[in-house]
C-alpha positions as CSV (number, residue, x, y, z in Angstrom):
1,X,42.0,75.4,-17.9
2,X,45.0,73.4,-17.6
3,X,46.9,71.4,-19.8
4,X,48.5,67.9,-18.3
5,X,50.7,67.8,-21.4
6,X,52.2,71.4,-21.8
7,X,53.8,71.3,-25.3
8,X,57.8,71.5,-25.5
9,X,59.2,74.7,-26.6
10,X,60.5,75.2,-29.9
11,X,64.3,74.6,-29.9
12,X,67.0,76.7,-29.2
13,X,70.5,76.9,-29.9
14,X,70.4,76.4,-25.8
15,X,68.4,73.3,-26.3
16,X,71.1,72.0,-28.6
17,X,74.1,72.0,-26.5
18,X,75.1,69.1,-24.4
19,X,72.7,70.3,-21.2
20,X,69.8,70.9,-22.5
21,X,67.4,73.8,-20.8
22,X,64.2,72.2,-20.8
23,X,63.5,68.6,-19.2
24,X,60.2,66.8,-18.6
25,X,61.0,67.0,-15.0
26,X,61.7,70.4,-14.8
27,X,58.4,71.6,-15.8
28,X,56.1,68.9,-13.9
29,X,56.5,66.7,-11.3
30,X,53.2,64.6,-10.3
31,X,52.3,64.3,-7.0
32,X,50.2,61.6,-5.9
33,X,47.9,62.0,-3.0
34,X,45.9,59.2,-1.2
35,X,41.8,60.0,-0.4
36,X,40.8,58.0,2.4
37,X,37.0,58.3,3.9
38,X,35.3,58.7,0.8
39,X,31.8,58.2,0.8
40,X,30.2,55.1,-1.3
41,X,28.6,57.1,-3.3
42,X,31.5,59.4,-4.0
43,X,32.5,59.0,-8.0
44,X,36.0,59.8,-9.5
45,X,34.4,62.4,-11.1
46,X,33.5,64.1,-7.8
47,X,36.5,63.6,-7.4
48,X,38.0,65.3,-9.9
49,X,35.7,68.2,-9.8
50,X,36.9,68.9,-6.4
51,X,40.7,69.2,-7.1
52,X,41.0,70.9,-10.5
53,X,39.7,73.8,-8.4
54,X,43.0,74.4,-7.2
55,X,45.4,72.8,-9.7
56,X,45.8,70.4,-12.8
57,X,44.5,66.8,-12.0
58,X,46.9,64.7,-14.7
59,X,45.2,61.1,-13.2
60,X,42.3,60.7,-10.6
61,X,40.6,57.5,-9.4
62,X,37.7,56.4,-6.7
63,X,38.0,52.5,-6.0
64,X,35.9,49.9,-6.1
65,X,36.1,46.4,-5.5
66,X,36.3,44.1,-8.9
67,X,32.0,43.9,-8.7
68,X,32.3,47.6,-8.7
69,X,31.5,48.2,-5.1
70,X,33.3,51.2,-3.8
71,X,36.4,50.5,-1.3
72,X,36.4,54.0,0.3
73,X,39.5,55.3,-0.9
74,X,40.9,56.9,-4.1
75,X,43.5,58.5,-5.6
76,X,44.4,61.8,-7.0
77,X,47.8,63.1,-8.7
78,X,48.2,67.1,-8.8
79,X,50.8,68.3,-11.6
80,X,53.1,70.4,-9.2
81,X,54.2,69.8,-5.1
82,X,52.1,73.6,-5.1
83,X,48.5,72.0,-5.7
84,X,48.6,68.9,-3.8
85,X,50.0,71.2,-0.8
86,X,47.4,73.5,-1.0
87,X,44.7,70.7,-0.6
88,X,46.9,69.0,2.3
89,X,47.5,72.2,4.2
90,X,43.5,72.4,5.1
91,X,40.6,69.6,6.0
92,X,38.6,68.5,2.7
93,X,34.7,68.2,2.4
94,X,34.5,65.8,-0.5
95,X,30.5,65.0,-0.7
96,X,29.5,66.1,2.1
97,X,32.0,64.4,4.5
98,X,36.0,65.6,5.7
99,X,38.2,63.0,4.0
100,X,41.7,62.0,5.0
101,X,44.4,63.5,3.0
102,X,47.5,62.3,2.8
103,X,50.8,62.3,0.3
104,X,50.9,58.6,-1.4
105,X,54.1,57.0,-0.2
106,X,55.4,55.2,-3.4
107,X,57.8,52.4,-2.9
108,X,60.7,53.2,-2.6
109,X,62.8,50.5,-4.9
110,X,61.0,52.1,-7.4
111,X,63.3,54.6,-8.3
112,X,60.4,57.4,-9.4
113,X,60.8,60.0,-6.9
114,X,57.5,59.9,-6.1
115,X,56.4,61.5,-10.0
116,X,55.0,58.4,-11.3
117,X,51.2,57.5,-12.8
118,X,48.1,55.8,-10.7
119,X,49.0,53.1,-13.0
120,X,52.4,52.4,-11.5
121,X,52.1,48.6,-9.7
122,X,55.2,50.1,-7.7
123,X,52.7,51.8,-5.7
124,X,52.3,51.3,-2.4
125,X,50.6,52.3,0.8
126,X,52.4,53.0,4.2
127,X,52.0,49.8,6.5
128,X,50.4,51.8,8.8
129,X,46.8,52.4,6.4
130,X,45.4,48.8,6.1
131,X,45.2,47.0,2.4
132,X,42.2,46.6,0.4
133,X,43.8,45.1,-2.2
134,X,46.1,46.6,-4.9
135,X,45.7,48.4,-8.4
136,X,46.1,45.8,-10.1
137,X,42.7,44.4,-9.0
138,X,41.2,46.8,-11.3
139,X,42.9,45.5,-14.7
């Protein structure tokens, strides 16, 4: 089972000097993918069930519509490049229907690199998907 939060390792003389050998980012770097096609009935946990097969899941959503209906999207982030590209590199059967798979494009003023949290409001998607609104509907 995986652990979204791998502990630090114990210091080192290494670890004191200026250059430390052990960053955050060195040891994960989220990637956020975008789930389009979903089917209505298709729940986060589904979701999430379907990528921890192949990878950590640090943050996974289904949307829905501030009534709760479901929007037909959702969002998944992997905890290495590695996992995400292992679900991208082959069509996805999520509840019984292929889904469209595709990186999440965060905005670029952001300044994240792309390893940031579903929670970001810097998110956004490329013009060319349509809008169904933003995160922030959800809070």
């Amino acid at each position: 089972h995986c652990n979204p939060h791998p502990p630090r390792p114990a210091p080192t003389i290494a670890m004191l000097s200026p250059e430390p050998a052990w960053t955050d980012n060195a040891e994960v770097c989220p990637t956020k993918l975008f789930i389009g096609g979903i089917s209505r009935r298709t729940t986060t946990k589904q979701l999430r069930d379907h990528f921890s097969t192949c990878g950590c899941v640090l943050d996974c959503v289904a949307m829905r519509q501030p009534d709760g209906r479901p929007r037909g999207f959702g969002y998944v982030t992997m905890d290495s490049p590695a996992a995400a590209e292992h679900f991208l590199s082959r069509p996805q059967m999520i509840d019984n229907r292929y889904v469209d798979l595709k990186p999440a494009v965060p905005d670029a003023s952001a300044g994240n690199n792309g390893c940031g949290t579903l929670s970001d409001p810097s998110f956004r998607l490329p013009a060319r998907w349509p809008t169904h609104g933003t995160t922030q509907d959800l809070l």
